[in-house]
C-alpha positions in Angstrom: -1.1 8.9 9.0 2.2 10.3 8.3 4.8 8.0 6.6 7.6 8.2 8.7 9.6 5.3 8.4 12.9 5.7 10.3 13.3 2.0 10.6 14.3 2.0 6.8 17.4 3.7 7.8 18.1 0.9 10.8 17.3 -1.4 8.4 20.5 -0.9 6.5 22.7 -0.6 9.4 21.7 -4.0 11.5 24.0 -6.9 11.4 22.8 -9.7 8.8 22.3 -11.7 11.9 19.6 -9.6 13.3 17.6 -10.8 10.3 17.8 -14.5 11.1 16.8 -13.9 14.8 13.7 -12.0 14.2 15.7 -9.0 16.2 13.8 -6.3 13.7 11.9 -3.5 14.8 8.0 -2.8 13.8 8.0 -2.3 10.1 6.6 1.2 8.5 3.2 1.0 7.0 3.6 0.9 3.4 0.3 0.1 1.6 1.9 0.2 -1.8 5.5 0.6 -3.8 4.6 3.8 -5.0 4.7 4.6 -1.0 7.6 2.9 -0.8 9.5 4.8 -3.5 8.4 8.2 -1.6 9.6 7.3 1.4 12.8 6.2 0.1 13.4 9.2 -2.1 12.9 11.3 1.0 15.2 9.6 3.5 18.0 9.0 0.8 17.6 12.5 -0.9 21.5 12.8 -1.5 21.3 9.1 -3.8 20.4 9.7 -7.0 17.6 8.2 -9.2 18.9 4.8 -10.3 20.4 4.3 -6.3 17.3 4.7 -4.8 15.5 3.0 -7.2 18.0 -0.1 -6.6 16.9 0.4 -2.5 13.3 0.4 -3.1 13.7 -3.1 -5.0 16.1 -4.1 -2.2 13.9 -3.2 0.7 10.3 -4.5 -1.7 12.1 -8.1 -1.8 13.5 -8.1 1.2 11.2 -6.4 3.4 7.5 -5.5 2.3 6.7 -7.8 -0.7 4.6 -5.2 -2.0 2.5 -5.7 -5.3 4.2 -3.7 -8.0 
């Protein structure tokens, strides 16, 4: 299974009150944070290192809950 995940993108640009209504799209499969990280490094390309790391924590806590 490929790991596209253009919902990480959408993610960042919904209103904060999307989040309280539930009004979020199926999540990508991410099985891991090391998946996380990859994806993230490969939609955000342009960021650099420290940026994306900062996402992968943001969208981890707020999103997945992956074990690290």
């Amino acid at each position: 299974m490929s790991l596209n995940a253009p919902h990480l993108m959408a993610l960042l640009n919904m209103a904060p009150s999307a989040f309280v209504g539930g009004d979020i799209g199926p999540m990508p499969a991410m099985r891991s944070v090391k998946e996380l990280r990859k994806e993230v490094r490969r939609q955000f390309a342009s960021l650099n290192g420290q940026d994306q790391e900062a996402l992968v924590l943001w969208f981890n806590r707020n999103f997945f809950r992956l074990e690290k």
